[in-house]
N, C-alpha and C positions, 0 to 999 in steps of 0.2 A: 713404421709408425703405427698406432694401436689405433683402432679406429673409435669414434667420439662415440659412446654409448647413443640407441636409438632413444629418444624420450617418449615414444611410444610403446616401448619395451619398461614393462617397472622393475625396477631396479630392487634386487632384494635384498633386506636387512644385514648387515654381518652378524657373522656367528660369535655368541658368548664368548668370549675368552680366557672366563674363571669358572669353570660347571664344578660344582661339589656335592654326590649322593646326599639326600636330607637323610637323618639320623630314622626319620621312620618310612620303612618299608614302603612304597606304592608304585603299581604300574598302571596310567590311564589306559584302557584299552576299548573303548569307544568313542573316537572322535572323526568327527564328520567336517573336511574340508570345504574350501570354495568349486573342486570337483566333484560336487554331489551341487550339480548344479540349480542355481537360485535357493540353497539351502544353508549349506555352511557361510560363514562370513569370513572367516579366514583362510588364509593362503598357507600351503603346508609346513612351508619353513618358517613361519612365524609360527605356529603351531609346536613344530618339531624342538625350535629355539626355547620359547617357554617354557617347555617339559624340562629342557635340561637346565636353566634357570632356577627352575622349583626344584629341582633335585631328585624329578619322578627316577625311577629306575630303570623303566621302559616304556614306550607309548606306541601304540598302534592305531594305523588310521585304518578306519572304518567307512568309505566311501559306499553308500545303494548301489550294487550292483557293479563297481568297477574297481578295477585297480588304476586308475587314472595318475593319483594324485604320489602314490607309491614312487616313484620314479624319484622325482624334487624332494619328496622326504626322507629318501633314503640320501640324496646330494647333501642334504641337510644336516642329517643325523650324519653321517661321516666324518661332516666338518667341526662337530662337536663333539660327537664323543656317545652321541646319545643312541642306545639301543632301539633300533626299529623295528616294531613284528607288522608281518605286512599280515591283513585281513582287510574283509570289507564286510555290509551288511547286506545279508540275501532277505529279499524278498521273494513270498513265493505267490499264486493264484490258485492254490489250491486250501484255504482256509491253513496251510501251517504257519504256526507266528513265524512272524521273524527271526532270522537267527543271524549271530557276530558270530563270523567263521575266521578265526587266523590259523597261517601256516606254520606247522612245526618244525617240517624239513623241505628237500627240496619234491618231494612226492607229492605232500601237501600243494606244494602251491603248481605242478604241473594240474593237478586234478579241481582246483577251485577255478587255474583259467579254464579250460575245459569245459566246468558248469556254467561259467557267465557267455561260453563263446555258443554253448547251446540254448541257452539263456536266448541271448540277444540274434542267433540266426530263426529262432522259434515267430518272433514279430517283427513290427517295423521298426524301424530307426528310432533307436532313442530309449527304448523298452527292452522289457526283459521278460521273462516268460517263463520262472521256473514251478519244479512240481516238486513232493518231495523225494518220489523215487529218485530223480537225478542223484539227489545228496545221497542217497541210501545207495545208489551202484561207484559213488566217486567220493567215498570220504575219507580213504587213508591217508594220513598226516596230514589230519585238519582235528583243530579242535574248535568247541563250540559251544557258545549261551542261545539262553532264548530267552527274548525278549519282547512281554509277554502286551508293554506300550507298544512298540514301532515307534510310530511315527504320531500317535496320537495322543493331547492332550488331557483329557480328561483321565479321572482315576482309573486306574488297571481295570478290567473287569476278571471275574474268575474264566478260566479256560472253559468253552463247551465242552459236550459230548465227543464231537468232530475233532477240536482241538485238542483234547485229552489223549486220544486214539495218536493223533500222530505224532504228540509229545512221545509215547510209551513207545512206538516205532523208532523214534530217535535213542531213546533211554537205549534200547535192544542194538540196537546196532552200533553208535557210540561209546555206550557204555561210561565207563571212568574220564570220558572225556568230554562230559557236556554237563555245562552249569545253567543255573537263572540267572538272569541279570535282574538288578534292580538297583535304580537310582532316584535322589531325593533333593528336596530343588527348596527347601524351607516352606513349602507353602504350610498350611492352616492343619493340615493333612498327613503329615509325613511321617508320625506315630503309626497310626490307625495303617498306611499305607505298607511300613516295612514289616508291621504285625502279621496282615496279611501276608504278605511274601514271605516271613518264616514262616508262616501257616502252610503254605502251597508248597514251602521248597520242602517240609515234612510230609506232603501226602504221597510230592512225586519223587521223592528219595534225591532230591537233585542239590548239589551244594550250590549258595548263594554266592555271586558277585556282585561286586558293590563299584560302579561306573556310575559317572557326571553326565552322559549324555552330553559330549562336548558340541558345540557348534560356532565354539569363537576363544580366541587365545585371552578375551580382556575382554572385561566386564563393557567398556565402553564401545563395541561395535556390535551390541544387542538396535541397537537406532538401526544399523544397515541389514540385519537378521531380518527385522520386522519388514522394513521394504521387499525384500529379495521375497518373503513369503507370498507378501503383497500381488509382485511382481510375477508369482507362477500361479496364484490361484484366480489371478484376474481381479482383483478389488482394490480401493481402497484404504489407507489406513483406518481411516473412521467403520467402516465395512469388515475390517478385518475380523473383530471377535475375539472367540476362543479358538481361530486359527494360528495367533498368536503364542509365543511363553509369556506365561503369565508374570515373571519378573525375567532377571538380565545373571541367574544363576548357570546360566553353561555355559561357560567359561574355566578353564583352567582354574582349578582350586589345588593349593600348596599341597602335601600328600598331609599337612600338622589338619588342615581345614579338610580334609576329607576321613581322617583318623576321627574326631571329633564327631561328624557329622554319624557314621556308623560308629559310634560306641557303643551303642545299645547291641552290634551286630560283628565285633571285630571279626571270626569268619568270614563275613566277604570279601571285610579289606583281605586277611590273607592269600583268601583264593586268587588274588591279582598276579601277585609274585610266583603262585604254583603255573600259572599259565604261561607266566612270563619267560619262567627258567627248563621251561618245554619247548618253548619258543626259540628253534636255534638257526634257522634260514634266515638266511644275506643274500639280499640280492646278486651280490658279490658270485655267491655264487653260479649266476644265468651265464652262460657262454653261448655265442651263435652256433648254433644246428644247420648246417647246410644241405642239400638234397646228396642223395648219392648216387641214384639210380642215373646220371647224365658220365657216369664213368663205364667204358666198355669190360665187360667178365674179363679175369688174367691181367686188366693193368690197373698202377694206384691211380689217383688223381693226380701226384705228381707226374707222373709218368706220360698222362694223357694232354695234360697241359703243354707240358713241354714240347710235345708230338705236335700239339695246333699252333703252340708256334712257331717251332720251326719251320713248319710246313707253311704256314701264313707269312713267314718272313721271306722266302723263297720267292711264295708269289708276289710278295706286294713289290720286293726289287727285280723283279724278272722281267719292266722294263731296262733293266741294264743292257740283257741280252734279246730283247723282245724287239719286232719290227716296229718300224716308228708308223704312229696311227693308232699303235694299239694302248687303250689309256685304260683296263679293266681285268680285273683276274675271276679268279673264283677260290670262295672260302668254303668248304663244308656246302656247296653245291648252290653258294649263291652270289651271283655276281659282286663286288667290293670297289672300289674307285680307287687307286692307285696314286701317286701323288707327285710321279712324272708330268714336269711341265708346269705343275700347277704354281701359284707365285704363291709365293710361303715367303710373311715378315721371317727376317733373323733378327740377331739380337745384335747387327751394327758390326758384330766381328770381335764385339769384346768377350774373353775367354769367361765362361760363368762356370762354377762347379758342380756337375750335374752328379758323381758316385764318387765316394772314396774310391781313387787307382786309377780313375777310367780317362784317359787324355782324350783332348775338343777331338772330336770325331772329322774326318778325311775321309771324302767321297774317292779317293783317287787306292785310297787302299782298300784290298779286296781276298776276301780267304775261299776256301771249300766251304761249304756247308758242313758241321757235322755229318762223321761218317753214319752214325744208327737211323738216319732219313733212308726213305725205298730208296729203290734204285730211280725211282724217278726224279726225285730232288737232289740225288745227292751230287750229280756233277752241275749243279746251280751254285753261281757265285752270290754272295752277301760283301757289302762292304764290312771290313773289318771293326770299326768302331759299333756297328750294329750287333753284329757279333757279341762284345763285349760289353754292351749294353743288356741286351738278352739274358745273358749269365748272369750278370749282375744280378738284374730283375727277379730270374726264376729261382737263384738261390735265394732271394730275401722271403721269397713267397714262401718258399719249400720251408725256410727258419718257420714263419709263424703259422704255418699249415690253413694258406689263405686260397688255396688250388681249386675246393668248391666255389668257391666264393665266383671265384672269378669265370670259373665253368659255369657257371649258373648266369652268369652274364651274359657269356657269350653263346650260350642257350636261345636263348631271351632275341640278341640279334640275330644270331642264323636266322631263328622262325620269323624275324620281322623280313630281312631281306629276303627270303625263301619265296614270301609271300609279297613282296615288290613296295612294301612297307616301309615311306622314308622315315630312316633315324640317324641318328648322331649323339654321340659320346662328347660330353663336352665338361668343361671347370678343368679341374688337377687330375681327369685321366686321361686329358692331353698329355700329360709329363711323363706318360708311360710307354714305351717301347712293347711291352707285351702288348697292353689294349690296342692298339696302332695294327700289330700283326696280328690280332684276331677280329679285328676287322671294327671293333669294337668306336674307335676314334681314327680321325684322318690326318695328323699331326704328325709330318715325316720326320722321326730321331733323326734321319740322318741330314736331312736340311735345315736344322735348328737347336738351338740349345737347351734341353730340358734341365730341369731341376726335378729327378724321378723325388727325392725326401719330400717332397712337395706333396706327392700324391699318400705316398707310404713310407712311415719308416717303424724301425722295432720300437723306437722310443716311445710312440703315441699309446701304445699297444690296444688300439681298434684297430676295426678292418677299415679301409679308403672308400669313399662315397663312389661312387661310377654311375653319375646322371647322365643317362641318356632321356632322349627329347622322343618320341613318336608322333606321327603326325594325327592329329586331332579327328580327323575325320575315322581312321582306323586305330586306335589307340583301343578301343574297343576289343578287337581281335587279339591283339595280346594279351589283355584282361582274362580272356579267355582260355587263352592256349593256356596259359598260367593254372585256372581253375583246371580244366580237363587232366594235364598231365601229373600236376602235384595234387588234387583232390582241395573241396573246398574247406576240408578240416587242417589243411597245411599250409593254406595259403590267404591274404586279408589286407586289405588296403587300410595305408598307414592314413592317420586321422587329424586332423588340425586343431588348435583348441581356439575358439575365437574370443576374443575378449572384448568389453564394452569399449567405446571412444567416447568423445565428449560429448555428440549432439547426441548419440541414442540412447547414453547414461543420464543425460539431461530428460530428454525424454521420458522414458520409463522412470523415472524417480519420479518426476512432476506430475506424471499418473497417478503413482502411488501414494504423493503424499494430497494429493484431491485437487491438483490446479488444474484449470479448466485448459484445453487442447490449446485453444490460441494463445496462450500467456507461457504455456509449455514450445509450441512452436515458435515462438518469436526467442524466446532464450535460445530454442537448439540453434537456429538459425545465426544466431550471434556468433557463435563458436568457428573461427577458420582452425586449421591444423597448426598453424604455429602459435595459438594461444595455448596449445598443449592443455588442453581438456577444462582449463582454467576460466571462470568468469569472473574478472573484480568490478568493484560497485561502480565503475565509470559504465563498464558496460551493461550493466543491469541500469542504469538512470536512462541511458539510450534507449532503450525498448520500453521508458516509461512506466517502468518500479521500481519498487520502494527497495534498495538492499536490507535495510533494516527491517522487512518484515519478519518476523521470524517462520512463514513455510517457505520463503528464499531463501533465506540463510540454509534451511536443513537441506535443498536440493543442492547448492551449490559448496554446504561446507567440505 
């Protein structure tokens, strides 16, 4: 039975179902999601959806410094049809503008993670730190604008002396692969503005792009732009200023509304399309890279795998023939718990189907071990359904070439139990007969019914999760061994993305739009979890306001 969607989880749009290229050419290739955080206002795949709605031809997100958002827009753009170039916007500290870097192939985009992963190990959490040598030793298959606003509003200023220098460094080393951006929002200005920028893109030989500067799929979530601004620079709305956009133009414009807008300049619209159709990396194409050096010289990984378990299957049932007392073996030189004795739930004694072929497993049948074990293992008995579980197992592995994967596991635990380090393997690498014999999980195949598809099958075609638990106190020491043996340019703790809930979006809104702390704290405080983030005017009249005032309405619409 499918489990009931979390309502803390938002739930995301369906994808278009009739996308038709619009008759004039356009690729957006500057848009900044809700991943460029408290900036963007929209969520990628409502970003991604819009594009193909408008008929763009390609769109690329441009997240500050990360590929975050990359991931869901590519889920996105698959489901529709829509072409994704992955890029983001670098920021540097060394006076070079900013530059919209997308990846062309898959070089390109091994070398721009690279730059944000030196980037962000340069400072602290959260920051980035780049210079422009980086770009200048790591830019094959990348192309690139500069972008001569960033982040700021006010009219472009012309390039300094400083900045000129490092443009012409870009120019030299780039070459035919680095444009201007410039974009036009209607203001008062916007003649005098692209004047300029033909002007500039004639002195430094550099062809014009013509970008919206996206930061919202529709015109009508400029209200939550302005908050989110609010909300990073510390002010209020009324406070807010020229930190603000001065109207509610970045937004996704049709490519007929961005044709128009550069008519005075059709060159840049083109140059959208040349970038676009350079632009030929899929994420499609990223496959998992696993370590190699955990394989001994003269044997493959399959080879090695198969060696630790049989040799681990040996041990683990070697109380069959072991004296009774003894409840512990040894893996790879480190004590393991065995699973004689221990009370292990079954499944009641009804037959469940764990492998195509494989009959309910019988502790009373018993083979040789494979003859290619030393001579040390090799007159040790295995029950025979364990056996043929094994098989099973290491053939499916060997099918989809998951033998690091799983080396690199039991890495991981050797060094924990080596070091007296308690862990446990646990979820669907219980259902594994391999993990079991490498000591990995404590779940005896042969006293219970697994369901190994459970864990791994070809159909999913990913690798299997294999959570193991460390204990908290020393969870540290693995962290470590981790950095020391693979180096810390190969190795990086996966990252969570938090999202707001209702009392601390209550909050921070009601900051933002100037309500004073106690009228802000008595709304959050209203809020329990199963009002799902909601407040209606019953509960605003309890705390003694007005629903209809309108700076209520705006925090809680």
């Amino acid at each position: 039975m499918p489990e009931t969607p979390s309502f803390k989880l938002r739930q995301p749009p369906p994808p278009p179902t009739a996308v038709t290229p619009c008759e004039l050419a356009y690729a957006e290739l500057d848009v900044t999601s809700n991943f460029s955080f408290l900036r963007g206002a929209s969520h990628p795949d409502e970003l991604i959806y819009t594009a193909a709605t408008l008929g763009y031809r390609a769109v690329a997100i441009t997240d500050i410094c990360t590929l975050a958002g990359v991931v869901r827009a590519h889920a996105a753009a698959k489901s529709c049809g829509m072409k994704l170039i992955v890029g983001c916007r670098l920021k540097f500290v060394d006076n070079t503008p900013d530059l919209l870097a997308w990846c062309m192939n898959r070089a390109g985009y091994a070398n721009l993670c690279r730059l944000l992963t030196i980037g962000k190990r340069r400072t602290e959490k959260g920051k980035c730190e780049l210079r422009l040598e980086d770009l200048l030793e790591r830019h094959d298959g990348l192309l690139a604008a500069i972008d001569l606003r960033g982040d700021s509003l006010p009219p472009v200023q012309a390039p300094g002396e400083e900045a000129l220098s490092r443009i012409d460094q870009l120019k030299r080393c780039l070459r035919d692969r680095v444009w201007l951006a410039v974009s036009l929002d209607y203001s008062s200005d916007d003649q005098t503005h692209l004047d300029a920028m033909r002007s500039l893109s004639g002195v430094l030989r550099l062809p014009l792009l013509a970008t919206n500067h996206v930061h919202y799929h529709d015109p009508a979530r400029r209200p939550l732009q302005d908050v989110l601004v609010c909300i990073r620079e510390g002010v209020t709305i009324d406070q807010a200023g020229y930190r603000l956009f001065q109207n509610a133009e970045r937004y996704m414009k049709s490519p007929g509304q961005m044709h128009r807008l550069f008519s005075a300049h059709p060159p840049a619209i083109a140059s959208t399309m040349v970038i676009a159709n350079q632009c030929t990396f899929s994420m499609d194409e990223l496959k998992y890279e696993y370590p190699d050096e955990l394989v001994p010289e003269g044997k493959t990984p399959s080879e090695y795998l198969a060696e630790l378990t049989w040799k681990g299957a040996v041990e683990r049932y070697a109380h069959f023939s072991r004296p009774e007392g003894s409840d512990t073996s040894t893996l790879g030189g480190a004590e393991i718990p065995v699973s004689g004795g221990a009370d292990i739930v079954t499944s009641g004694g009804a037959d469940i189907p764990v492998c195509h072929g494989i009959p309910r497993r019988s502790r009373q049948t018993t083979v040789s071990a494979p003859p290619d074990l030393s001579s040390e293992y090799s007159g040790m008995e295995l029950p025979s359904n364990v056996r043929q579980l094994l098989e099973y197992e290491l053939a499916l592995i060997r099918q989809l070439n998951y033998e690091p994967y799983f080396l690199t596991v039991y890495d991981l635990v050797r060094f924990a139990r080596s070091r007296g380090i308690l862990c446990q393997g646990r979820g669907s690498a219980a259902n594994s007969a391999v993990c079991y014999c490498l000591g990995v999980t404590s779940v005896d195949p042969a006293r219970i019914d697994l369901l190994f598809e459970r864990f791994i099958s070809a159909e999913r075609g990913e690798p299997p999760d294999i959570d193991i638990d460390f204990e908290h106190e020393r969870r540290e020491e693995v962290i470590q061994y981790l950095y020391q043996k693979y180096g810390r340019d190969r190795a990086g703790l996966a990252a969570e993305v938090i999202t707001y809930r209702g009392r601390s979006a209550i909050r921070d809104v009601g900051k933002a739009l100037g309500l004073s702390l106690d009228m802000v704290d008595s709304m959050a405080r209203k809020l329990d979890w199963w009002h799902r983030g909601v407040l209606n005017d019953e509960m605003i009249r309890e705390v003694g306001l007005d629903p209809a005032d309108p700076n209520i309405r705006r925090v809680i619409m």
